[in-house]
ROLO-884870 format. One record per atom (N, C-alpha, C): x, y, z; residue number from 1; atom name. Coordinates in steps of 0.2 Angstrom, whole numbers, always signed. Each point is the difference from the previous one (the first is absolute). Layout:
N
      X      Y      Z   nr  atom
      X      Y      Z  NUM    CA
...
REM end
This chain:
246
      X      Y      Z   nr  atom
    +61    -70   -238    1     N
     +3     -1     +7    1    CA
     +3     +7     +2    1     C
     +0     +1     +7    2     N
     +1     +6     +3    2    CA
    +10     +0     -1    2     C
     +0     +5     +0    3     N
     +9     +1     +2    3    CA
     -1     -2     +6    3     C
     +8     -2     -1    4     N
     +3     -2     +8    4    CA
     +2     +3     +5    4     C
     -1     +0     +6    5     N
     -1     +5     +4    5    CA
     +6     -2     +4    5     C
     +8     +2     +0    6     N
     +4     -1     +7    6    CA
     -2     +4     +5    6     C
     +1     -4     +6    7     N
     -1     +3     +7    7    CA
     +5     +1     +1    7     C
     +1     +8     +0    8     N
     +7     +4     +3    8    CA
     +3     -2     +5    8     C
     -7     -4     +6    9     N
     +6     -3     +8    9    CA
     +3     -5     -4    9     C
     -2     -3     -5   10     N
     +7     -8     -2   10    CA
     +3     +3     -4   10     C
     +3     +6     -2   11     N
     +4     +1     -6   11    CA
     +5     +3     +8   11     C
     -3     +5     +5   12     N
     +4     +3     +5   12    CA
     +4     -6     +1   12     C
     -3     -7     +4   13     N
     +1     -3     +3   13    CA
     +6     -6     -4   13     C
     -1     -2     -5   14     N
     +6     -2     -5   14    CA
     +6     +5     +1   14     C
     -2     +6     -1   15     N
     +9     +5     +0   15    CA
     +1     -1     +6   15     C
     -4     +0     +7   16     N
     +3     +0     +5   16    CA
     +5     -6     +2   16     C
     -4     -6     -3   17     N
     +4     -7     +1   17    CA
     +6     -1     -4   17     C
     -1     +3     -6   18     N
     +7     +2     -5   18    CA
     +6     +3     +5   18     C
     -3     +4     +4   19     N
     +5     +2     +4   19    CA
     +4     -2     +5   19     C
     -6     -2     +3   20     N
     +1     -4     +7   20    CA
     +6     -5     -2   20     C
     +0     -5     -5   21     N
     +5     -3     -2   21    CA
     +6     +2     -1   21     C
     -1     +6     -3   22     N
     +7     +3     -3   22    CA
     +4     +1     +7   22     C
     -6     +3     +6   23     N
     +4     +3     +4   23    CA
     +9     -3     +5   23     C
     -4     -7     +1   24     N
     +7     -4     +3   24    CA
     +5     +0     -5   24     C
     +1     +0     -8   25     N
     +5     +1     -2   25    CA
     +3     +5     +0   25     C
     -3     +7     -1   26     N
     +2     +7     +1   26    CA
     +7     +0     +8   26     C
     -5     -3     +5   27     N
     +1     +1     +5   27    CA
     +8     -4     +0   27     C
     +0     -6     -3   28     N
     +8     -3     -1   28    CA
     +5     +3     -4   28     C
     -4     +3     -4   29     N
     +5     +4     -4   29    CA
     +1     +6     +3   29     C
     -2     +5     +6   30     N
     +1     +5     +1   30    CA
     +5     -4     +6   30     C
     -1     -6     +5   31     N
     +6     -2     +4   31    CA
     +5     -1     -4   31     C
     +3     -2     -3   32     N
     +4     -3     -6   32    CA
     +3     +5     -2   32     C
     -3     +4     -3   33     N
     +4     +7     +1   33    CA
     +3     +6     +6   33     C
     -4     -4     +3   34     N
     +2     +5     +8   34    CA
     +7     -5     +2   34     C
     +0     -8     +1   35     N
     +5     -1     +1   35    CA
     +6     -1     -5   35     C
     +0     +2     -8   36     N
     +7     +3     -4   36    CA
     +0     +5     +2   36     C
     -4     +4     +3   37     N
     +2     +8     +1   37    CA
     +5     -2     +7   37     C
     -3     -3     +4   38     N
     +4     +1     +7   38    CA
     +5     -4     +0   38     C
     +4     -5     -3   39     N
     +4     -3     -3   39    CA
     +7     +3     +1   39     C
     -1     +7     -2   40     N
     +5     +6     -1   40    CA
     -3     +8     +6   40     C
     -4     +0     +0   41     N
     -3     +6     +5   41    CA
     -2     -1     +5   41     C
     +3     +2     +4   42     N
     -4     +1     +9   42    CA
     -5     -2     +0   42     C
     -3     -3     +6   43     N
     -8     -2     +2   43    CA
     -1     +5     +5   43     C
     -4     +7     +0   44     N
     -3     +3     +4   44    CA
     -4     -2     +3   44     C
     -5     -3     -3   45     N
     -7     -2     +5   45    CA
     -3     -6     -3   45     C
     -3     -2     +3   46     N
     -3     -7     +1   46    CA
     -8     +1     +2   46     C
     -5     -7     -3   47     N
     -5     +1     +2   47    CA
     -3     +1     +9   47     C
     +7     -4     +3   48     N
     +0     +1     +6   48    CA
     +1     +7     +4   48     C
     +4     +2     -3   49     N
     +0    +11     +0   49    CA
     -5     +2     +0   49     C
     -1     +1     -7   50     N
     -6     +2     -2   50    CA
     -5     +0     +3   50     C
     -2     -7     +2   51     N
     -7     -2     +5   51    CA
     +0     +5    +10   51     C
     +9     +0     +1   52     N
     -2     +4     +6   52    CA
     +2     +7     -1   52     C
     +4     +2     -5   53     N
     -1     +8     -1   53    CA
    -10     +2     -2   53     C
     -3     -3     -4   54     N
     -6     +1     +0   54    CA
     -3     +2     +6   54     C
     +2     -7     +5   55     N
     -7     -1     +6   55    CA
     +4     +9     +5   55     C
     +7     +0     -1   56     N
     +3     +6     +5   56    CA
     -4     +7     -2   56     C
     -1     -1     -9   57     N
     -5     +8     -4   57    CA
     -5     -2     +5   57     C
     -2     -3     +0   58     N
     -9     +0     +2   58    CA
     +1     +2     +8   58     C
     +3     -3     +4   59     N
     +2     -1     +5   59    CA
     +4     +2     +4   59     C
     +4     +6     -1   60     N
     +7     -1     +2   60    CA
     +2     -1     +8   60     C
     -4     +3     +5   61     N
     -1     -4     +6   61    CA
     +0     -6     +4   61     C
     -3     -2     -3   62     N
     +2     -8     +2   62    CA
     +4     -7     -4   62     C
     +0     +3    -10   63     N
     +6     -2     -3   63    CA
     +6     +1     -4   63     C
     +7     -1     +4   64     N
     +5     +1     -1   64    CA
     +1     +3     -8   64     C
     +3     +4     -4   65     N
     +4     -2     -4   65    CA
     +5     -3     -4   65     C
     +2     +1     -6   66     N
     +7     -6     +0   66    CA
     +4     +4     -2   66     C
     +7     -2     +1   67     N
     +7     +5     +2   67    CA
     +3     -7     -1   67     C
     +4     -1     -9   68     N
     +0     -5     -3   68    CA
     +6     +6     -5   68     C
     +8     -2     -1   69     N
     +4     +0     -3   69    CA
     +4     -3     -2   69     C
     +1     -2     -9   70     N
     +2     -4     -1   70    CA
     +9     +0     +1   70     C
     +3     -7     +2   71     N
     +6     +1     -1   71    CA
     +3     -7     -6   71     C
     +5     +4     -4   72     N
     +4     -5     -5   72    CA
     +4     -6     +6   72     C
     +0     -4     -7   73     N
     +3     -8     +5   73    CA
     +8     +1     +4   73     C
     +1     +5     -5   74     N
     +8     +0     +2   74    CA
     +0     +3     +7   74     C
     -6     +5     +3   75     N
     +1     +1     +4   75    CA
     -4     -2     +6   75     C
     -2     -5     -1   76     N
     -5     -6     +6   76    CA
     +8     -2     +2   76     C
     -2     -4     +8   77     N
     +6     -4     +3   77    CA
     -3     -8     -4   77     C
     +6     -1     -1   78     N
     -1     -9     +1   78    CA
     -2     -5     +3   78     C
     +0     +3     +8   79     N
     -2     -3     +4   79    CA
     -8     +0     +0   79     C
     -2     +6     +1   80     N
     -7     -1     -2   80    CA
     -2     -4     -7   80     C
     +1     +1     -4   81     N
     -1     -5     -5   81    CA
     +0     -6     +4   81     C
     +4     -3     +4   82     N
     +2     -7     +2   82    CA
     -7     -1     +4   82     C
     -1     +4     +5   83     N
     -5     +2     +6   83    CA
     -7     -2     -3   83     C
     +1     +2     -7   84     N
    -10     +0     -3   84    CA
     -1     -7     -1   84     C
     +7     -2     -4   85     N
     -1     -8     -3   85    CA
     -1     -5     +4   85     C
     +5     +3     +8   86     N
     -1     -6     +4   86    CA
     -7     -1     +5   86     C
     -2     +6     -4   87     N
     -8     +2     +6   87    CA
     -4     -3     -5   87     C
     -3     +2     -6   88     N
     -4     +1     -4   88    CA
     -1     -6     -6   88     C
     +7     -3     -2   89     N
     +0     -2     -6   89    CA
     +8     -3     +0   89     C
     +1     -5     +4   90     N
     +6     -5     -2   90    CA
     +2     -5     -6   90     C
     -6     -1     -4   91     N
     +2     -3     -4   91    CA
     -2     +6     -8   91     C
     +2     +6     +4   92     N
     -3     +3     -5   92    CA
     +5     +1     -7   92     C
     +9     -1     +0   93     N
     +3     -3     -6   93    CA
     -1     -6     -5   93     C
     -6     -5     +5   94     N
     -5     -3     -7   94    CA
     -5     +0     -1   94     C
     -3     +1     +1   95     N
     -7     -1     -3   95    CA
     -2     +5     -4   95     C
     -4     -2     -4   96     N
     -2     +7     -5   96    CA
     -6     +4     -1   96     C
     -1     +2     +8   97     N
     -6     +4     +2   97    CA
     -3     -3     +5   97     C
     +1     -7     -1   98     N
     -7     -2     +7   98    CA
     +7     -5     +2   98     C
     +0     -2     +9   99     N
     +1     -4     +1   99    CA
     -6     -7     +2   99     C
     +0     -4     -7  100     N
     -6     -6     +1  100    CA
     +3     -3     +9  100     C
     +6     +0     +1  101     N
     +0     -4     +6  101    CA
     -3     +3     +9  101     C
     +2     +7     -1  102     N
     -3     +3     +5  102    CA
     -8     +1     +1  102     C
     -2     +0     -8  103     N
     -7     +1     -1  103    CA
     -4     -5     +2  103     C
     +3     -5     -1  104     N
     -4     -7     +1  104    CA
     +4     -1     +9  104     C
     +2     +3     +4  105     N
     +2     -1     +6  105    CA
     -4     +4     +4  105     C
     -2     +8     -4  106     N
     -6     +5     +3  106    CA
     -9     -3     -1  106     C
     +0     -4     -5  107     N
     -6     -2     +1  107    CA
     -1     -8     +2  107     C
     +4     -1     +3  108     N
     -1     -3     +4  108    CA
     +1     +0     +6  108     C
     +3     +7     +4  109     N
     -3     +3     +8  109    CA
     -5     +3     -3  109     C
     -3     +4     -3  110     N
     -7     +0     +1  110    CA
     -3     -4     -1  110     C
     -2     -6     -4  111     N
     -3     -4     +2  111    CA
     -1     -5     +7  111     C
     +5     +1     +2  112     N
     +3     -1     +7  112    CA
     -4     +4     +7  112     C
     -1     +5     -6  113     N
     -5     +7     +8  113    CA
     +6     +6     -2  113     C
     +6     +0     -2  114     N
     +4     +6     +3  114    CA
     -1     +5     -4  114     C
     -2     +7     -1  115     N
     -2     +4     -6  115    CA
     +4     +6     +0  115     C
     +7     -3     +2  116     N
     +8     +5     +1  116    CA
     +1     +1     -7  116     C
     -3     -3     -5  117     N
     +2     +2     -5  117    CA
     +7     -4     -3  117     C
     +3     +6     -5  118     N
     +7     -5     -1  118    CA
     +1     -2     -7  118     C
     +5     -3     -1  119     N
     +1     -3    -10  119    CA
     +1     +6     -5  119     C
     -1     +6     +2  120     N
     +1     +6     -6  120    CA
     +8     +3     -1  120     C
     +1     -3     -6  121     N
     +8     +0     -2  121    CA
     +1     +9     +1  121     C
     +7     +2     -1  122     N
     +0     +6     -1  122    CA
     -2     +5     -6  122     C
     +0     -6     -5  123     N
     -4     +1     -7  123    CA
     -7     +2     +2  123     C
     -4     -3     +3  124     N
     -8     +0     -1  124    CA
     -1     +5     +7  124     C
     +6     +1     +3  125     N
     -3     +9     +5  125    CA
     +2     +5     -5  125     C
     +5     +0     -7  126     N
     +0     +6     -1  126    CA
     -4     -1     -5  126     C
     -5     -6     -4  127     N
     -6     +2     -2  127    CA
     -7     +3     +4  127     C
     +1     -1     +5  128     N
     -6     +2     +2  128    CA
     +1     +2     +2  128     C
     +5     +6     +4  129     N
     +0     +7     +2  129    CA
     +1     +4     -6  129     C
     +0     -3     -6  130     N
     +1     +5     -7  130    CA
     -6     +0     -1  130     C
     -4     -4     -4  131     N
     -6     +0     -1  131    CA
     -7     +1     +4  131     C
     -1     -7     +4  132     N
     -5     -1     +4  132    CA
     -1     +4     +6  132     C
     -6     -4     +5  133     N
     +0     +4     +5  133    CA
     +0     -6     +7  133     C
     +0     +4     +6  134     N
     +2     -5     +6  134    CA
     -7     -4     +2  134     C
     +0     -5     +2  135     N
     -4     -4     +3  135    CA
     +0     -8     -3  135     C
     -3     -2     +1  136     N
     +0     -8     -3  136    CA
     -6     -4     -2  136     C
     +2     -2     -6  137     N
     -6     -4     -4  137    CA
     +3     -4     -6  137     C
     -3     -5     -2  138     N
     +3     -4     -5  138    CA
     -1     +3     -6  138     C
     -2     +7     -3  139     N
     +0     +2     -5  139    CA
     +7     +4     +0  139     C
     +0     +3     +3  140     N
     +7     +3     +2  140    CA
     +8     -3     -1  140     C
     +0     -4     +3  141     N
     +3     -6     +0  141    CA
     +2     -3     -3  141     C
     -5     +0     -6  142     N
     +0     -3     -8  142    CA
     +4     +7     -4  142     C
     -2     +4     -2  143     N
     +3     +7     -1  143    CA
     +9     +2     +3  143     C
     -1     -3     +7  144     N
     +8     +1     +1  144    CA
     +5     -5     -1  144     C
     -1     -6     -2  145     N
     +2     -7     -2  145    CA
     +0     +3     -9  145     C
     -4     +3     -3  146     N
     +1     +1     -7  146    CA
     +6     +7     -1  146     C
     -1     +4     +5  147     N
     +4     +5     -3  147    CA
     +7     -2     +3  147     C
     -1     -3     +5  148     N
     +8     -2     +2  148    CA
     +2     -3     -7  148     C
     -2     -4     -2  149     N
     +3     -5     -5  149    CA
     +2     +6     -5  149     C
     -3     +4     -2  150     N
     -1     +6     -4  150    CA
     +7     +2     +1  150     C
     +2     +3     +5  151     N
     +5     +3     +4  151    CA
     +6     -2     +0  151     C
     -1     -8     +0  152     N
     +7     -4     -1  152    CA
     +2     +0     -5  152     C
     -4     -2     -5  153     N
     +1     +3     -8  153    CA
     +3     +6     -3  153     C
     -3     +5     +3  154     N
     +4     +8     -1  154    CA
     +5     +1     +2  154     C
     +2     -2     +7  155     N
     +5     +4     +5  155    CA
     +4     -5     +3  155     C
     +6     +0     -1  156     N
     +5     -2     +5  156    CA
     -1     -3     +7  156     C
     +2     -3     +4  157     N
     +2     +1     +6  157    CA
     +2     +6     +3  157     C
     +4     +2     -3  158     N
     +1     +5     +3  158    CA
     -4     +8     +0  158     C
     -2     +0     -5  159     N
     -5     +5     -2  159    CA
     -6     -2     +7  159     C
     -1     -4     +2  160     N
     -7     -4     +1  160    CA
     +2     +2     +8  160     C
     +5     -3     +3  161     N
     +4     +3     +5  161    CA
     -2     +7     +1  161     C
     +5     +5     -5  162     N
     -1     +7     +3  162    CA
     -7     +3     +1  162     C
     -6     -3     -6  163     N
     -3     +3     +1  163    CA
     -5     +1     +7  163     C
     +1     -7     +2  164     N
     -2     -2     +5  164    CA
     +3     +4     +5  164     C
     +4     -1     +2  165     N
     +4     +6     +4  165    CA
     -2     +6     +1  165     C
     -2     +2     -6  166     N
     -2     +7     +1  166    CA
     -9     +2     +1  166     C
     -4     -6     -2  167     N
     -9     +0     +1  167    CA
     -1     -2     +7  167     C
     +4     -6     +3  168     N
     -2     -4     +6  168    CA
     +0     +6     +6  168     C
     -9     +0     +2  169     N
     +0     +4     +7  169    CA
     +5     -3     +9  169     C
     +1     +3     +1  170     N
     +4     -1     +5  170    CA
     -1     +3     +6  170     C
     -5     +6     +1  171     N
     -5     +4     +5  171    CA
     -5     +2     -3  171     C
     -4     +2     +4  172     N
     -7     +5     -3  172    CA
     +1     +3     -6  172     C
     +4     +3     +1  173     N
     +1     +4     -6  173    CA
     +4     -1     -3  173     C
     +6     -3     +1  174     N
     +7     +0     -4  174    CA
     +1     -7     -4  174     C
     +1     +3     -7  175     N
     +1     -6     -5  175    CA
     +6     +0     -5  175     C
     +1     -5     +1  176     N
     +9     +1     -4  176    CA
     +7     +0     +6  176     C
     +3     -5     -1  177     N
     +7     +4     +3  177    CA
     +2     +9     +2  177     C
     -1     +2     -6  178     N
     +3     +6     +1  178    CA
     -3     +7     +6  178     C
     -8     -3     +0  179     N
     -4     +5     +6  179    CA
     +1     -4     +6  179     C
     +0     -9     +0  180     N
     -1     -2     +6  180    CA
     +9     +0     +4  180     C
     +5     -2     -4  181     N
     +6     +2     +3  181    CA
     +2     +7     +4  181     C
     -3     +3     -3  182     N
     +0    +11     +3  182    CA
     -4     -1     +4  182     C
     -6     +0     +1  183     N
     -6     +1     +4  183    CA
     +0     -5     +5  183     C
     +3     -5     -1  184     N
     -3     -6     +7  184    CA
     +7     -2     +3  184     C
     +6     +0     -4  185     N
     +8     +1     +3  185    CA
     +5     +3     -1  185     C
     -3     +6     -2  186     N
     +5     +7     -1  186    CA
     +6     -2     -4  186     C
     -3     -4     -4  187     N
     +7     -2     -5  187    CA
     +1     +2     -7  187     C
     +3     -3     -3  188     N
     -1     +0     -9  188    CA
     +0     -7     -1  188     C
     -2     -2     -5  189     N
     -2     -7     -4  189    CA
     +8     -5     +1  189     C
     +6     +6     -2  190     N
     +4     -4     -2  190    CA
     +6     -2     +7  190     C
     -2     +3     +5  191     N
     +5     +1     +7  191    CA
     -7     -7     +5  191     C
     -2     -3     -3  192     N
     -5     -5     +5  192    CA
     +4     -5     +2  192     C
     +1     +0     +7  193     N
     +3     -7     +1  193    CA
     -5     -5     +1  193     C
     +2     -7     +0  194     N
     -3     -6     +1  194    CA
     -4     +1     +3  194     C
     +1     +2     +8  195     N
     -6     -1     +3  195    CA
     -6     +7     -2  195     C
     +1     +5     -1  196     N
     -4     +5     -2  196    CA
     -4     -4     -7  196     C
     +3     -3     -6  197     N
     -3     -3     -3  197    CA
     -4     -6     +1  197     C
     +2     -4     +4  198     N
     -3     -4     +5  198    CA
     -8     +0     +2  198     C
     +1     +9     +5  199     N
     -6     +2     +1  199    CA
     -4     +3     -5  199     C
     +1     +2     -4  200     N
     -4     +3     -5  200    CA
     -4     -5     -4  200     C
     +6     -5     -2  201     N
     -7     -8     -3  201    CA
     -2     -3     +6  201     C
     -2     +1     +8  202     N
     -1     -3     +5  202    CA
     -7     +5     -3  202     C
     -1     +5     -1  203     N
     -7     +4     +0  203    CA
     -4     +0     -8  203     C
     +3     -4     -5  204     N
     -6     -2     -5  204    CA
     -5     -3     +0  204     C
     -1     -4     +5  205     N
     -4     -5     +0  205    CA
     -8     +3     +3  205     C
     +1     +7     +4  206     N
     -4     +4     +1  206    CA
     +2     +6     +3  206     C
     +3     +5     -6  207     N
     +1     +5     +2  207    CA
     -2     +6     +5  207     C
     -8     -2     -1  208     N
     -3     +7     +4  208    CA
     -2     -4     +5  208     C
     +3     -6     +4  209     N
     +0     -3     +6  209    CA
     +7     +0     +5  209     C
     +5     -2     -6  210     N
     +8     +1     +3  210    CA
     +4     +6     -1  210     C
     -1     +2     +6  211     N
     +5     +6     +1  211    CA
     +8     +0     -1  211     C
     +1     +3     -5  212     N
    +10     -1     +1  212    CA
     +1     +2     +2  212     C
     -3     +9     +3  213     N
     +5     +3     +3  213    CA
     -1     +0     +9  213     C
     -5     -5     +0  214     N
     -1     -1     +7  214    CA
     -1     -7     +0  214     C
     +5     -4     -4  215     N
     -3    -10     +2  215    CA
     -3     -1     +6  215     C
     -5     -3     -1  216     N
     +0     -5     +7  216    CA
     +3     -9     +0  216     C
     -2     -2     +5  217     N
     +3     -5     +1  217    CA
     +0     -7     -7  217     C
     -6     +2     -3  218     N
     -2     -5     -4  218    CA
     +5     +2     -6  218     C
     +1     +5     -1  219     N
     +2     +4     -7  219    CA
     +9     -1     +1  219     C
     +1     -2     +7  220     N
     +6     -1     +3  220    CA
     +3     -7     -1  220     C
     -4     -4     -1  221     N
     -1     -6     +0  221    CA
     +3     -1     -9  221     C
     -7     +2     -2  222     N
     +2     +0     -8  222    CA
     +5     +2     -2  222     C
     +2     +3     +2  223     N
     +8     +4     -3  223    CA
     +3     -5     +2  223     C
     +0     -4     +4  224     N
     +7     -3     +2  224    CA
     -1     -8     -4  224     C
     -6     -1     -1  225     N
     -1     -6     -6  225    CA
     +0     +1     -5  225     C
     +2     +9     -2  226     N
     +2     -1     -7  226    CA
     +8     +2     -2  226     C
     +1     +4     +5  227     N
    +10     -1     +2  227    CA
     +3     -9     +0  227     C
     -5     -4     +3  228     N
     +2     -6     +1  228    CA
     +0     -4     -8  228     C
     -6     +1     -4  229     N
     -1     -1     -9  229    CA
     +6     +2     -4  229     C
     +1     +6     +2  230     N
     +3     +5     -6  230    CA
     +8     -5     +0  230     C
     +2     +0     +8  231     N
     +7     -5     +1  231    CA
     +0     -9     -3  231     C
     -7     -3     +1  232     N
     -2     -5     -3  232    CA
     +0     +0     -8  232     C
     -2     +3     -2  233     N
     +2     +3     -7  233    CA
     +6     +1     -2  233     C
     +6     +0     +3  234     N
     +5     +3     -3  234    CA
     +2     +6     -1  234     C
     -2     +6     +4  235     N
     +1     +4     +0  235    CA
     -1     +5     -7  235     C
     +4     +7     -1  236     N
     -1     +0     -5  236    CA
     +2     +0     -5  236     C
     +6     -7     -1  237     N
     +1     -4     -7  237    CA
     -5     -4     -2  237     C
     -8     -1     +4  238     N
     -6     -2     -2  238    CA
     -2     +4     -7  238     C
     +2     +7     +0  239     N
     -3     +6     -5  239    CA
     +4     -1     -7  239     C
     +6     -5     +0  240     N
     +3     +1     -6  240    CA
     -5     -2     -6  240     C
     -4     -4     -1  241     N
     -4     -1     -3  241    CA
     -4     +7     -4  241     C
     -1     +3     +3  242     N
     -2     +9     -1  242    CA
     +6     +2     -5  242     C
     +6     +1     +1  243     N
     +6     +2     -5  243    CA
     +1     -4     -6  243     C
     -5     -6     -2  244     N
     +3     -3     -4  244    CA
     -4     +0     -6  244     C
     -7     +4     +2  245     N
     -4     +2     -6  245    CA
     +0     +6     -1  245     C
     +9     +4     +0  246     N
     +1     +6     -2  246    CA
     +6     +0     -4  246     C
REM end
């Protein structure tokens, strides 16, 4: 009988699937280390950043930059703090990444027609501006519903908060408190009044639609519905919950 003859495309073709396997775990374990490392160190960039500082190299005409500085918690106002929760994520001191009951409230106006979107806790916006990328699809979705949980697990509330504070775009180009307070209200992070913080969670919902430093009426509006939450909530002894995991 003849020796055996391997065909080098199946021998390729086995290491390549050997790998292909491996790769989703590599990948957890390079997040997993990225999120003990940010735990304790500033979050400079985001796959959100990165995706438009790219398109601006290529581009820089017609795509913005990012002008993105981190600031420490102690020196964010508390009102803004209050401003995001009561825009973004009110029942954001329970749940542990996902809120099931807004989720299940969002799919159900879309199924209704409405495709405003909606249900994405403050946990699963800072997974998916860390990680992922913008648009919408159920694989996606799936990925930001696993990292959040991931996130809740690593990080505090309050870690989860700041981070957030300082990735969340707020204009074209500005992300983080520390560039959107200076560049869209001449301010610092930690001199925000209510309504200033107000306006700044008035223009998460679509950044490079809502102008802060020139609302319009709609953006006007929204400020005043979340000045009206943030005193619904209780002000900011609503935040003590933050002090008590320190």
């Amino acid at each position: 009988m003849g020796a055996h003859v391997i065909n080098p495309f199946t021998r390729l073709s086995w290491r390549w699937l050997h790998w292909f396997w491996r790769l989703p775990l590599l990948l957890l374990v390079l997040i997993i280390l990225l999120l003990l490392l940010w735990r304790v160190v500033p979050v400079t960039f985001s796959a959100f950043m990165l995706q438009q500082q790219v398109a601006a190299w290529l581009d820089p005409e017609h795509s913005p930059g990012v002008n993105q500085v981190w600031v420490d918690w102690e020196d964010i106002s508390p009102q803004l703090m209050l401003a995001v929760i009561a825009s973004e994520d009110q029942r954001f001191p329970l749940h542990a990444g996902i809120d099931h009951k807004a989720t299940l409230n969002a799919i159900q106006a879309a199924l209704a027609g409405d495709s405003s979107g909606g249900g994405s806790t403050i946990t699963q916006q800072v997974a998916k501006n860390l990680f992922l990328w913008s648009g919408r699809s159920y694989v996606r979705k799936g990925m930001e519903w696993g990292l959040a949980l991931l996130i809740e697990r690593l990080w505090d509330k309050r870690r989860i908060l700041e981070v957030y504070l300082n990735i969340a775009q707020f204009s074209t180009r500005d992300y983080g408190v520390g560039a959107a307070s200076r560049s869209l209200l001449h301010t610092t992070p930690d001199r925000l009044t209510r309504q200033q913080a107000a306006l700044l969670a008035a223009a998460l919902p679509a950044p490079s639609r809502y102008d802060v430093a020139k609302p319009s009426r709609y953006v006007r509006k929204s400020q005043t519905r979340i000045l009206r939450q943030m005193q619904l909530l209780g002000g900011l002894a609503y935040l003590d919950f933050l002090s008590l995991e320190k």
